[in-house]
N, CA, C and O atoms as a GROMACS GRO file, in nm:
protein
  528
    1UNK      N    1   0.084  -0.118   0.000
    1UNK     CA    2   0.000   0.000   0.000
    1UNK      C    3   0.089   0.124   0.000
    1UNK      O    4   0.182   0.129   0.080
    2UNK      N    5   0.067   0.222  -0.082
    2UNK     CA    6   0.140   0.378  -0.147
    2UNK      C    7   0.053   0.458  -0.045
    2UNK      O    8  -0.066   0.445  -0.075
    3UNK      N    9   0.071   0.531   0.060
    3UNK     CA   10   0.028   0.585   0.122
    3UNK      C   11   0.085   0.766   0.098
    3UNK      O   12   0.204   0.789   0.120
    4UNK      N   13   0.014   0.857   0.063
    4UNK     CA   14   0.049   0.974   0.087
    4UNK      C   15   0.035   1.082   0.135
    4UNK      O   16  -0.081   1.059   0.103
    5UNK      N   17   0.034   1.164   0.174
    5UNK     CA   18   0.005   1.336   0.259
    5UNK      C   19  -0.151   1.338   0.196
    5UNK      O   20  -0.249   1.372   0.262
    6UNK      N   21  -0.155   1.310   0.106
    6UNK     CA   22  -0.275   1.449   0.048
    6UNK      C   23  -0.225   1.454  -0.113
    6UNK      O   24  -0.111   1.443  -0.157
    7UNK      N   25  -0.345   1.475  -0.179
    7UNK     CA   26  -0.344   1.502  -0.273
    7UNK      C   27  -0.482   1.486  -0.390
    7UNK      O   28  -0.570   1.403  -0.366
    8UNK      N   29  -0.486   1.546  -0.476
    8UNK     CA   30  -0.623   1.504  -0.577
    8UNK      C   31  -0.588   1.437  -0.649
    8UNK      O   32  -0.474   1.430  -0.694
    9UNK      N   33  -0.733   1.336  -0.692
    9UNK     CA   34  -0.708   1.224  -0.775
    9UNK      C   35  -0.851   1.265  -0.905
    9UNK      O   36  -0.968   1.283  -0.870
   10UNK      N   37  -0.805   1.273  -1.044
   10UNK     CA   38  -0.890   1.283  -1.127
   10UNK      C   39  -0.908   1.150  -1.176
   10UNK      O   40  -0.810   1.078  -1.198
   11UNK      N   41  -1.045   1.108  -1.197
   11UNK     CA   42  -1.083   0.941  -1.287
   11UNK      C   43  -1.166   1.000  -1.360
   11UNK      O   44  -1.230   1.101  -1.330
   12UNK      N   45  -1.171   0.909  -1.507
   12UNK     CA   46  -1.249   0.906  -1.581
   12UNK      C   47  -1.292   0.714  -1.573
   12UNK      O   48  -1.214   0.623  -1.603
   13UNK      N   49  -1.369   0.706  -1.546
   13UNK     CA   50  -1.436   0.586  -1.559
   13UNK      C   51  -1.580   0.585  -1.701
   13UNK      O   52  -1.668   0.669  -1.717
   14UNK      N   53  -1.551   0.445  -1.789
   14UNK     CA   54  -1.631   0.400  -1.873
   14UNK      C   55  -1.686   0.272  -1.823
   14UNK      O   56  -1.651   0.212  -1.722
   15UNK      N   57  -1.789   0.234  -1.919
   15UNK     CA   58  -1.886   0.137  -1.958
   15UNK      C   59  -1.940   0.083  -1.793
   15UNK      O   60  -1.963  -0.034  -1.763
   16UNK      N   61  -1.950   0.194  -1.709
   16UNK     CA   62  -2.045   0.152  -1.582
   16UNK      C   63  -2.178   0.125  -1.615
   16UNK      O   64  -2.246   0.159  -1.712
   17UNK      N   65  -2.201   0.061  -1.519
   17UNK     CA   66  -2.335  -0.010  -1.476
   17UNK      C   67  -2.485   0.117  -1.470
   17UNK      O   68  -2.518   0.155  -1.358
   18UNK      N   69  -2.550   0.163  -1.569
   18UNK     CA   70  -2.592   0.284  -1.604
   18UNK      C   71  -2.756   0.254  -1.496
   18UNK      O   72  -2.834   0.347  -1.480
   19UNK      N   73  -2.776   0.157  -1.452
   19UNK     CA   74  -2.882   0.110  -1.346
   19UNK      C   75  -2.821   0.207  -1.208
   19UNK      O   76  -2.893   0.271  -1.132
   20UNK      N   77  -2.688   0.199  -1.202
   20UNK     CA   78  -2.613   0.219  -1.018
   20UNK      C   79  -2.600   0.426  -1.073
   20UNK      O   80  -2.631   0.516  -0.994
   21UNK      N   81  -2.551   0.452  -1.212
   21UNK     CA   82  -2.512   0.600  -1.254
   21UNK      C   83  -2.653   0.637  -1.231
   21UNK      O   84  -2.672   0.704  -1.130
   22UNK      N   85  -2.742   0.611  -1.292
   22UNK     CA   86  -2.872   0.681  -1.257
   22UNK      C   87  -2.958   0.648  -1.099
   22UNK      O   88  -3.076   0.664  -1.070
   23UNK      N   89  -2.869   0.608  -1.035
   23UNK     CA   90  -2.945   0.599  -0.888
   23UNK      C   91  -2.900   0.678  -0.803
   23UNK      O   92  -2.787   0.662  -0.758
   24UNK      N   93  -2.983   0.786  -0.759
   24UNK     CA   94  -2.910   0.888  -0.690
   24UNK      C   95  -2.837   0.825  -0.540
   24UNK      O   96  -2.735   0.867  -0.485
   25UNK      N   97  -2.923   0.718  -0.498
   25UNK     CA   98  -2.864   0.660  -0.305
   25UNK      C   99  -2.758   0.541  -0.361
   25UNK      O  100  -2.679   0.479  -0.290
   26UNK      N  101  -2.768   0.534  -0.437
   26UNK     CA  102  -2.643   0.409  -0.448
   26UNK      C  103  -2.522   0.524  -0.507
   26UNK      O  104  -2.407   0.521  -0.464
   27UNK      N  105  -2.560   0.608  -0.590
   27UNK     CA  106  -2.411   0.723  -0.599
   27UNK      C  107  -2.395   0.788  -0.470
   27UNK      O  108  -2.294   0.858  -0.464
   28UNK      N  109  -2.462   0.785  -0.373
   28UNK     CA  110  -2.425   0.874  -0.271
   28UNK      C  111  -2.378   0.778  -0.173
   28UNK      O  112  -2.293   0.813  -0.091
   29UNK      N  113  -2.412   0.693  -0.173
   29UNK     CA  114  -2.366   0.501  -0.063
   29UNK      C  115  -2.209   0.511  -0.116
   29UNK      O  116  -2.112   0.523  -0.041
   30UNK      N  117  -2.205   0.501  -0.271
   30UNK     CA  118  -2.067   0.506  -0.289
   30UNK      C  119  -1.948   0.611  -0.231
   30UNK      O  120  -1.844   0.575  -0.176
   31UNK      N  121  -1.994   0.760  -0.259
   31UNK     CA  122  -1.906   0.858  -0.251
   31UNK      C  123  -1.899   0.872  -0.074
   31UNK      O  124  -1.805   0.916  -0.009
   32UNK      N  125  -1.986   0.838  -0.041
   32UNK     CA  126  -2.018   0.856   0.121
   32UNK      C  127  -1.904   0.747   0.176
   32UNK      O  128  -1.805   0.785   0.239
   33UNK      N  129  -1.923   0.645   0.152
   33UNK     CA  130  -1.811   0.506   0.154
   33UNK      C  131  -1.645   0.555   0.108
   33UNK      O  132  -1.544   0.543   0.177
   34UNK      N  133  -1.655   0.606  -0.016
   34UNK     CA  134  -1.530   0.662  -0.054
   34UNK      C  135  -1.451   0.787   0.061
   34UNK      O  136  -1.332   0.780   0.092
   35UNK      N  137  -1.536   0.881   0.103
   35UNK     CA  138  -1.461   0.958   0.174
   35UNK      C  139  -1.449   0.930   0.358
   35UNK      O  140  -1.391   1.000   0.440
   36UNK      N  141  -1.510   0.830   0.375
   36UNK     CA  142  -1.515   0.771   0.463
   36UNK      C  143  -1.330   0.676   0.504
   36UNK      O  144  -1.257   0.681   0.603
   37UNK      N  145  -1.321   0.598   0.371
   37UNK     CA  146  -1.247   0.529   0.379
   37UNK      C  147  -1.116   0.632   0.324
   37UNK      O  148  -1.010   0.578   0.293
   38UNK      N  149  -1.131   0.782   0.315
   38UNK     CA  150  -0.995   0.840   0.275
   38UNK      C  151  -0.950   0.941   0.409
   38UNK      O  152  -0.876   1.037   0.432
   39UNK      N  153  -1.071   0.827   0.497
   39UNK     CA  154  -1.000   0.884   0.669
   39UNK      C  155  -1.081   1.026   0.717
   39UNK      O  156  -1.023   1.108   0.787
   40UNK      N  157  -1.216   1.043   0.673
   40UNK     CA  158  -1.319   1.131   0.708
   40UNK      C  159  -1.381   1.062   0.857
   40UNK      O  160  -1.426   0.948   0.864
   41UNK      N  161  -1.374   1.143   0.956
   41UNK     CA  162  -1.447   1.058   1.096
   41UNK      C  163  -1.584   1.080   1.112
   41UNK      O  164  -1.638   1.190   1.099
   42UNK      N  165  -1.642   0.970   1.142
   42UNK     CA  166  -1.781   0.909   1.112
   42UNK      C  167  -1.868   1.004   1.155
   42UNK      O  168  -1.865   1.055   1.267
   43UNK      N  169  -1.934   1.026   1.082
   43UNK     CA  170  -2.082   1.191   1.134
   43UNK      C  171  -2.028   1.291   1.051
   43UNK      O  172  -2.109   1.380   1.025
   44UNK      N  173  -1.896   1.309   0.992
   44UNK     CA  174  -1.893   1.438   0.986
   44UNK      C  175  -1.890   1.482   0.812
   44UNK      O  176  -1.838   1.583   0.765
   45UNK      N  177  -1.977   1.345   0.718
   45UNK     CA  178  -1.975   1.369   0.578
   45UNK      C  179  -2.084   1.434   0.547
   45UNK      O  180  -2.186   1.410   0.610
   46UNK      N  181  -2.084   1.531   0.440
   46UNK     CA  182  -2.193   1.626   0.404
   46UNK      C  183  -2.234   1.539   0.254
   46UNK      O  184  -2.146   1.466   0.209
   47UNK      N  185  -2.321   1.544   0.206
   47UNK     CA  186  -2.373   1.480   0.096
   47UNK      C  187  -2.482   1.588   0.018
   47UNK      O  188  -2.576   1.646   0.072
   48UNK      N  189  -2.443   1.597  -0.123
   48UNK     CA  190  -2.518   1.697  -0.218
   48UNK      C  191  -2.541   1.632  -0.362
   48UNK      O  192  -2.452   1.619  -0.446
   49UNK      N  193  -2.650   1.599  -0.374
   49UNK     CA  194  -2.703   1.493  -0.492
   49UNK      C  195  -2.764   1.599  -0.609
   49UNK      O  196  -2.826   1.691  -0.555
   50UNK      N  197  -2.760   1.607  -0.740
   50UNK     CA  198  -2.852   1.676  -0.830
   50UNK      C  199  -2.861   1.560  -0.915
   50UNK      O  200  -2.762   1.492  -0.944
   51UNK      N  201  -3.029   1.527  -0.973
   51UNK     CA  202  -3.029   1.436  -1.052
   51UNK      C  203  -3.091   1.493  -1.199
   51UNK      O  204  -3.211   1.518  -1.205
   52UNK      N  205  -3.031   1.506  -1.281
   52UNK     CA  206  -3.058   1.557  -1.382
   52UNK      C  207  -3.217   1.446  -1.442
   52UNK      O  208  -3.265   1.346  -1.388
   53UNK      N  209  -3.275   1.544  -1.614
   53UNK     CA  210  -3.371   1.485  -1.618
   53UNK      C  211  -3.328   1.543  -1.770
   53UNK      O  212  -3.303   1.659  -1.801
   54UNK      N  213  -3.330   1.398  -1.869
   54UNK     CA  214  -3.359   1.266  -1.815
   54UNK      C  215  -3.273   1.148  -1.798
   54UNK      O  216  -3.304   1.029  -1.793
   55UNK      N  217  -3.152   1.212  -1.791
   55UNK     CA  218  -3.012   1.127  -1.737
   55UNK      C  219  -2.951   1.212  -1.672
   55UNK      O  220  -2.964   1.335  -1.675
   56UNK      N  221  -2.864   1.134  -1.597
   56UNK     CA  222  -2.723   1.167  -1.563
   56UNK      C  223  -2.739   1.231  -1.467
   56UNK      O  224  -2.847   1.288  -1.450
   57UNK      N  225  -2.619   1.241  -1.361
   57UNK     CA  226  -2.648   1.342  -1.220
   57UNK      C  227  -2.500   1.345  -1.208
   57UNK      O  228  -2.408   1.289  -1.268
   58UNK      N  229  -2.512   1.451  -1.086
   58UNK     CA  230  -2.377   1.519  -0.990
   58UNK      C  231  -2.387   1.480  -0.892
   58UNK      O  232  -2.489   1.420  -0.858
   59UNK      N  233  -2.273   1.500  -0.802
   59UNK     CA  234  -2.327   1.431  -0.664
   59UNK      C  235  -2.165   1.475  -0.561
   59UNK      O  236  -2.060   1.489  -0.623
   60UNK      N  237  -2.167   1.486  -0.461
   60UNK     CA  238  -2.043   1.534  -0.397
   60UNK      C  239  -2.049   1.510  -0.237
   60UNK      O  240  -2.156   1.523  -0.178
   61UNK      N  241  -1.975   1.487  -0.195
   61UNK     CA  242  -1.977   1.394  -0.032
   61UNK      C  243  -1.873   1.537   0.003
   61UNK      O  244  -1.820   1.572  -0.103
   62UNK      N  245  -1.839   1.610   0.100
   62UNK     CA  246  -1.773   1.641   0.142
   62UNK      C  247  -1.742   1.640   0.313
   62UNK      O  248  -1.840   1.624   0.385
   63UNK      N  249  -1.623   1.654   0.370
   63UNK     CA  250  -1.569   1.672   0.541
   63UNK      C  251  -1.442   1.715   0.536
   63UNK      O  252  -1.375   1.741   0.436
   64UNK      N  253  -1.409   1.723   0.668
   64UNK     CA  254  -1.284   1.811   0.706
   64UNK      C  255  -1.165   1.716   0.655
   64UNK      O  256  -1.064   1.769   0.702
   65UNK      N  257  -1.129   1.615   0.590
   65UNK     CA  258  -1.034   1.547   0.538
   65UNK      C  259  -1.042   1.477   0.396
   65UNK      O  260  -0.952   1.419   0.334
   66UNK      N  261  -1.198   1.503   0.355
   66UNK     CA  262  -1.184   1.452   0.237
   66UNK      C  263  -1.323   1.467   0.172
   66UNK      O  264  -1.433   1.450   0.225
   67UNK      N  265  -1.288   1.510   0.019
   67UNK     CA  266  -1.419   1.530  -0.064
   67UNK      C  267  -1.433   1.438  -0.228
   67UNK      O  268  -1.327   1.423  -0.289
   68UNK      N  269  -1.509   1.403  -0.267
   68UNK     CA  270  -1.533   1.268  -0.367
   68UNK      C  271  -1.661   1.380  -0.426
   68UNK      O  272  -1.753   1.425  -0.358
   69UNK      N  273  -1.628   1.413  -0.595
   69UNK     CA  274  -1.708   1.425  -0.671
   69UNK      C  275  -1.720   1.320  -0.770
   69UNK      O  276  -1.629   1.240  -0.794
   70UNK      N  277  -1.879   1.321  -0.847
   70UNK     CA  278  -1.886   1.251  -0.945
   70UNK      C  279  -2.008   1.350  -1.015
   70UNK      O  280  -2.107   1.411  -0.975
   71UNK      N  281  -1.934   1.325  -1.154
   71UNK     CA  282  -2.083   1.401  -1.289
   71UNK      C  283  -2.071   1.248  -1.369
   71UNK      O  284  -1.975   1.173  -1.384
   72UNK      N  285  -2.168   1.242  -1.398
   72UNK     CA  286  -2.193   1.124  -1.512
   72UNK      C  287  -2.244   1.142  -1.633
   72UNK      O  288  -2.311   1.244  -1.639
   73UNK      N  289  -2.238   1.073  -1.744
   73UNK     CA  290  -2.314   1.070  -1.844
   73UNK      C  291  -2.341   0.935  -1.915
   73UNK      O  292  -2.263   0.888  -1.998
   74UNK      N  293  -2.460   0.874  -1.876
   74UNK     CA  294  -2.485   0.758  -1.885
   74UNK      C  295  -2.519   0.722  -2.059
   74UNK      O  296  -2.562   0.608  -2.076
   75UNK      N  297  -2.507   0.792  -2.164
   75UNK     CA  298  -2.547   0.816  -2.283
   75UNK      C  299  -2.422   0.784  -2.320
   75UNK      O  300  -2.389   0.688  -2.390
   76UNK      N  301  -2.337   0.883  -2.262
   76UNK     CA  302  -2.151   0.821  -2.343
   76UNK      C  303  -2.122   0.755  -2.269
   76UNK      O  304  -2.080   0.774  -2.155
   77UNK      N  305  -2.157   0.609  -2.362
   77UNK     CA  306  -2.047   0.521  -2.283
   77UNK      C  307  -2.081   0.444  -2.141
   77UNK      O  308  -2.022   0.345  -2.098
   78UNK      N  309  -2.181   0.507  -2.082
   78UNK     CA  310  -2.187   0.445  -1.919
   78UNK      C  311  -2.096   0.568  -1.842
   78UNK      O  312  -2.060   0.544  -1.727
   79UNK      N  313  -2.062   0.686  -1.896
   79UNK     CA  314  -1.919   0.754  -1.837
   79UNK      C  315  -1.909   0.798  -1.706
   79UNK      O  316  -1.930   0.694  -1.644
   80UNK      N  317  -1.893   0.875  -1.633
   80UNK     CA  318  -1.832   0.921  -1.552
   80UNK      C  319  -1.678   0.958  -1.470
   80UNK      O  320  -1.584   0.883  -1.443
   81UNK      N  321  -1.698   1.126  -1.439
   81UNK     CA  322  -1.556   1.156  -1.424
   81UNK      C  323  -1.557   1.152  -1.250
   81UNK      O  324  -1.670   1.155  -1.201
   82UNK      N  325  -1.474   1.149  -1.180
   82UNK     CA  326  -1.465   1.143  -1.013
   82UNK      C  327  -1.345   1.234  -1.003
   82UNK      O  328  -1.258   1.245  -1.088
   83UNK      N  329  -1.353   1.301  -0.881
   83UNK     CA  330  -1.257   1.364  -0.831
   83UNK      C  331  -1.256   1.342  -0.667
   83UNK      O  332  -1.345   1.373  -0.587
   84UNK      N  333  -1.135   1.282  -0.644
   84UNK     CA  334  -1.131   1.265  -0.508
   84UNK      C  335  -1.002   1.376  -0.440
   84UNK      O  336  -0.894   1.378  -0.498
   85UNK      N  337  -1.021   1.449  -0.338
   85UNK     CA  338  -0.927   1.480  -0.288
   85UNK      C  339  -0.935   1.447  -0.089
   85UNK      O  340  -1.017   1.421  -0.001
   86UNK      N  341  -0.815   1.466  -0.105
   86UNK     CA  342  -0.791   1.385   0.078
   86UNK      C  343  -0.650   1.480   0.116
   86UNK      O  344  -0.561   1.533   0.049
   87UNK      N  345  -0.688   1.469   0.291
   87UNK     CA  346  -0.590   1.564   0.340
   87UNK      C  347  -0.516   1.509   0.456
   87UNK      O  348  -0.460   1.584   0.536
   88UNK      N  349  -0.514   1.336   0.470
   88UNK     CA  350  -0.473   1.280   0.572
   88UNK      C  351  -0.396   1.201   0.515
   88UNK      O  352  -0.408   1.166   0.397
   89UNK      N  353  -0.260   1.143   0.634
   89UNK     CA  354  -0.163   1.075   0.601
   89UNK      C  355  -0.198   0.914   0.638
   89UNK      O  356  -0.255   0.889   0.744
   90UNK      N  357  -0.166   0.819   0.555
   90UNK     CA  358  -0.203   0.676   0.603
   90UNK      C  359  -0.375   0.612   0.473
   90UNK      O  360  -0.450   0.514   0.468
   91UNK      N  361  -0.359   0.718   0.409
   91UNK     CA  362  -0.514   0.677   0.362
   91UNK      C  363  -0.429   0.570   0.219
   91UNK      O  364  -0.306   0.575   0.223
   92UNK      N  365  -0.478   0.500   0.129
   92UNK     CA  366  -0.463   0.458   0.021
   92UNK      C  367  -0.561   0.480  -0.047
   92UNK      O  368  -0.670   0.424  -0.038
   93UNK      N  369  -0.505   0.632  -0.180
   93UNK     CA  370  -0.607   0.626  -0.269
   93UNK      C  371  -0.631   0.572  -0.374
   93UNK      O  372  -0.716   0.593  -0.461
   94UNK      N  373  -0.523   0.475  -0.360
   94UNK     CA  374  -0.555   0.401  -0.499
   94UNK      C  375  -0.659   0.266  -0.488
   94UNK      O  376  -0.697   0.205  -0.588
   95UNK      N  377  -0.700   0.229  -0.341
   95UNK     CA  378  -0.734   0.112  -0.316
   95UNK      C  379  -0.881   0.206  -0.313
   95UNK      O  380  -0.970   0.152  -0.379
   96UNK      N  381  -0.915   0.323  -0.253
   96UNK     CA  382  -1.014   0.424  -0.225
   96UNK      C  383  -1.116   0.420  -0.421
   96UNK      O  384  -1.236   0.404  -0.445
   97UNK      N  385  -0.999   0.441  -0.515
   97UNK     CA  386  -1.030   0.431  -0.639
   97UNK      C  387  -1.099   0.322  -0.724
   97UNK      O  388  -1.188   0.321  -0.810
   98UNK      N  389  -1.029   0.238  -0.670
   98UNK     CA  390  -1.060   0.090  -0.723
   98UNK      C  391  -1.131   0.040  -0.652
   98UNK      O  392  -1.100  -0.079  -0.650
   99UNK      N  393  -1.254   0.067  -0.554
   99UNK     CA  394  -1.327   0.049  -0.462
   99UNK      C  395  -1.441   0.121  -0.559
   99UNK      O  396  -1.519   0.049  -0.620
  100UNK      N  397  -1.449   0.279  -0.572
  100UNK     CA  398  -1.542   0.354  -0.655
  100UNK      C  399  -1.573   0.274  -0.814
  100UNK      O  400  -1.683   0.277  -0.870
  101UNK      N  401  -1.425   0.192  -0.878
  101UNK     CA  402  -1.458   0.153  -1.014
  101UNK      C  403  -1.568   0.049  -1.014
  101UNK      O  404  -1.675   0.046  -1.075
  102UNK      N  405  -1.505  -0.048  -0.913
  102UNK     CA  406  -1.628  -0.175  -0.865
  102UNK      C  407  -1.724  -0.132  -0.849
  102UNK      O  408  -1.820  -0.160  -0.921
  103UNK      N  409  -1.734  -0.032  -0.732
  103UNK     CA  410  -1.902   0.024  -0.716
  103UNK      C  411  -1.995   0.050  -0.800
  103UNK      O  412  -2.111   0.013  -0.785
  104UNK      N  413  -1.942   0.133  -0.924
  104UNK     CA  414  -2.018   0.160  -1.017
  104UNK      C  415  -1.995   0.030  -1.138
  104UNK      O  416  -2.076   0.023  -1.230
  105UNK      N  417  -1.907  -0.047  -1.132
  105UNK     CA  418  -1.954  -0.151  -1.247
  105UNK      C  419  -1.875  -0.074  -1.369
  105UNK      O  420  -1.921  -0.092  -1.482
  106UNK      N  421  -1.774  -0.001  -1.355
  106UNK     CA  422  -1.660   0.061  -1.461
  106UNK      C  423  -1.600  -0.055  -1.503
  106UNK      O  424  -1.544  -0.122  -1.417
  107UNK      N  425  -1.602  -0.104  -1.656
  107UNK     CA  426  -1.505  -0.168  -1.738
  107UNK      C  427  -1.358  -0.117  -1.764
  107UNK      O  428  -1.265  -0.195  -1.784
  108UNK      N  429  -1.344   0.024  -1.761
  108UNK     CA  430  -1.181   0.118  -1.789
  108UNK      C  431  -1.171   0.218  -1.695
  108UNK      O  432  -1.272   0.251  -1.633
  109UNK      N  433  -1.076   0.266  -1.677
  109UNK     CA  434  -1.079   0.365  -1.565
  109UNK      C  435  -0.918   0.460  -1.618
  109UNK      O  436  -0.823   0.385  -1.639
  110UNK      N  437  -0.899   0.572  -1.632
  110UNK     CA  438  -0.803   0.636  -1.669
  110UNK      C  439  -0.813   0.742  -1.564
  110UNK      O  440  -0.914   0.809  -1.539
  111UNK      N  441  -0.675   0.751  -1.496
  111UNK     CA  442  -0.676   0.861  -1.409
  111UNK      C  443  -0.521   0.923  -1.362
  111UNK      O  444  -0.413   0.865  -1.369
  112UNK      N  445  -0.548   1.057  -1.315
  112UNK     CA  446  -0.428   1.158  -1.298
  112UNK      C  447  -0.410   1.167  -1.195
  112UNK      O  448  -0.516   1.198  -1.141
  113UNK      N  449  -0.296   1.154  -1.090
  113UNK     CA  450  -0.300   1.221  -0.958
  113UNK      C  451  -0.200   1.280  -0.951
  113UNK      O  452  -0.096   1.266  -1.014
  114UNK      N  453  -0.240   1.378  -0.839
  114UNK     CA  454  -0.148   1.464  -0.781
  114UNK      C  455  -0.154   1.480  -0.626
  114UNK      O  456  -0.260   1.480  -0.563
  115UNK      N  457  -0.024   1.493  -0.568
  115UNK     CA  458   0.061   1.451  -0.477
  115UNK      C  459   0.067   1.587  -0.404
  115UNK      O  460   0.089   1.672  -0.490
  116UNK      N  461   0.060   1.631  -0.312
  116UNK     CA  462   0.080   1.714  -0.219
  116UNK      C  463   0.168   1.679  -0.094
  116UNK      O  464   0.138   1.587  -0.019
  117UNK      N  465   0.319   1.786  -0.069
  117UNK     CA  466   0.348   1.885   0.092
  117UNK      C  467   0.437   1.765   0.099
  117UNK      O  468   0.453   1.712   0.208
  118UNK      N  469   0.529   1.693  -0.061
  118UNK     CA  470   0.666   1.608   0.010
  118UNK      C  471   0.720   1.640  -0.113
  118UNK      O  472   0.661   1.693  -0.207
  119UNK      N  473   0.839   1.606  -0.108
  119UNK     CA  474   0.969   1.611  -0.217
  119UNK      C  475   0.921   1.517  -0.352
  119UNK      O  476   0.916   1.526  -0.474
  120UNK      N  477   0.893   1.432  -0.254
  120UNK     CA  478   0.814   1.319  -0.407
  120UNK      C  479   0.704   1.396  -0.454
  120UNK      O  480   0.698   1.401  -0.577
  121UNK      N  481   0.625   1.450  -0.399
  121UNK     CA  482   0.507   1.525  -0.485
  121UNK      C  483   0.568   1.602  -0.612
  121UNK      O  484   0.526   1.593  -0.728
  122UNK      N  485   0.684   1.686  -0.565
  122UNK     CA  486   0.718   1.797  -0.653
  122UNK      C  487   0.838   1.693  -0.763
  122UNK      O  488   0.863   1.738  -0.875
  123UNK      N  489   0.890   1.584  -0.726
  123UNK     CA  490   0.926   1.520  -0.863
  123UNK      C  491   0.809   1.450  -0.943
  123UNK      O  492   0.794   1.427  -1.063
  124UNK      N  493   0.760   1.434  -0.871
  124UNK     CA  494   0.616   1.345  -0.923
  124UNK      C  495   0.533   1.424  -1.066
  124UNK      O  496   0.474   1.396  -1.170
  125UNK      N  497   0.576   1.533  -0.985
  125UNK     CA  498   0.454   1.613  -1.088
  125UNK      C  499   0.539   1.704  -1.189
  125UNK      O  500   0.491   1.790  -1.262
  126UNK      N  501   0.691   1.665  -1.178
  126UNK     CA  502   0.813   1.734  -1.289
  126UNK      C  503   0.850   1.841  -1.249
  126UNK      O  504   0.959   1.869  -1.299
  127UNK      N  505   0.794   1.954  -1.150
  127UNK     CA  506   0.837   2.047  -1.103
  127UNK      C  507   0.969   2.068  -1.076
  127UNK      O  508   1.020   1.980  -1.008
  128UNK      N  509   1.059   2.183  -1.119
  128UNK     CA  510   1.179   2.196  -1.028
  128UNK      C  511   1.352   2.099  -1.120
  128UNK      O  512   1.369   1.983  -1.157
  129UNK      N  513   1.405   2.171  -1.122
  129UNK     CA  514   1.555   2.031  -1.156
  129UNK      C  515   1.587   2.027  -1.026
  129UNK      O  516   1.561   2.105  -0.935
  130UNK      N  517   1.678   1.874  -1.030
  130UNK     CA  518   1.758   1.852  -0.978
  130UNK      C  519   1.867   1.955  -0.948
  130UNK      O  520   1.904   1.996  -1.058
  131UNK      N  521   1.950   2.027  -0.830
  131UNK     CA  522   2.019   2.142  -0.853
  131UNK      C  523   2.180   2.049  -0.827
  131UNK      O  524   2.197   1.974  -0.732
  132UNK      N  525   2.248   2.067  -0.898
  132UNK     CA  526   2.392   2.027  -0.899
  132UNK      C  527   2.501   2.061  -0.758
  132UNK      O  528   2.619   2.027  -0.762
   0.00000   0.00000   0.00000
């Protein structure tokens, strides 16, 4: 397990399960679960659902250590993009990720992260030379 400070994670997830994308309590079971497990303490997740008409919704879990968006578009593809960010040390967001792909029934998943407040963040993300 890759454990880090903090940092945001962008996903694009395809060919989900478009039964679980159009259910507003099973997208919010998920994201609620997701920021839970990126070390949010229990009571203190906020939850904000919009369900579009006649597909597709938004949806966003937020607390003091961690927030999980999702927009979908169940027309392309099954799609949906997620954005997770987290502000505690010890969490694994990659296991946090691959927890959200299952949930929704994602066949592909393509995603960017970024690393926050260590030396590896700032090579990680190309910033900076090496100074001689």
């Amino acid at each position: 397990m890759e454990t880090v400070p903090g940092g945001r994670w962008v996903a694009e997830i395809y060919g989900c399960d478009v039964d679980i994308l159009e259910d507003p309590k099973m997208v919010e079971a998920a994201l609620v679960d997701a920021v839970m497990r990126l070390g949010a303490p229990k009571g203190s997740a906020q939850s904000v659902v919009y369900k579009f008409h006649p597909q597709g919704l938004s949806a966003a879990v937020i607390s003091p250590v961690a927030a999980v968006m999702i927009h979908t578009w169940p027309e392309d593809n099954a799609s949906a993009t997620l954005d997770l960010y987290f502000y505690r040390d010890g969490v694994d967001p990659e296991e946090v990720l691959k927890g959200l792909t299952r949930a929704f029934g994602a066949k592909e998943e393509s995603a960017f992260r970024y690393w926050r407040g260590t030396e590896h963040a700032i090579k990680r993300r190309g910033f900076g030379a090496e100074k001689p």
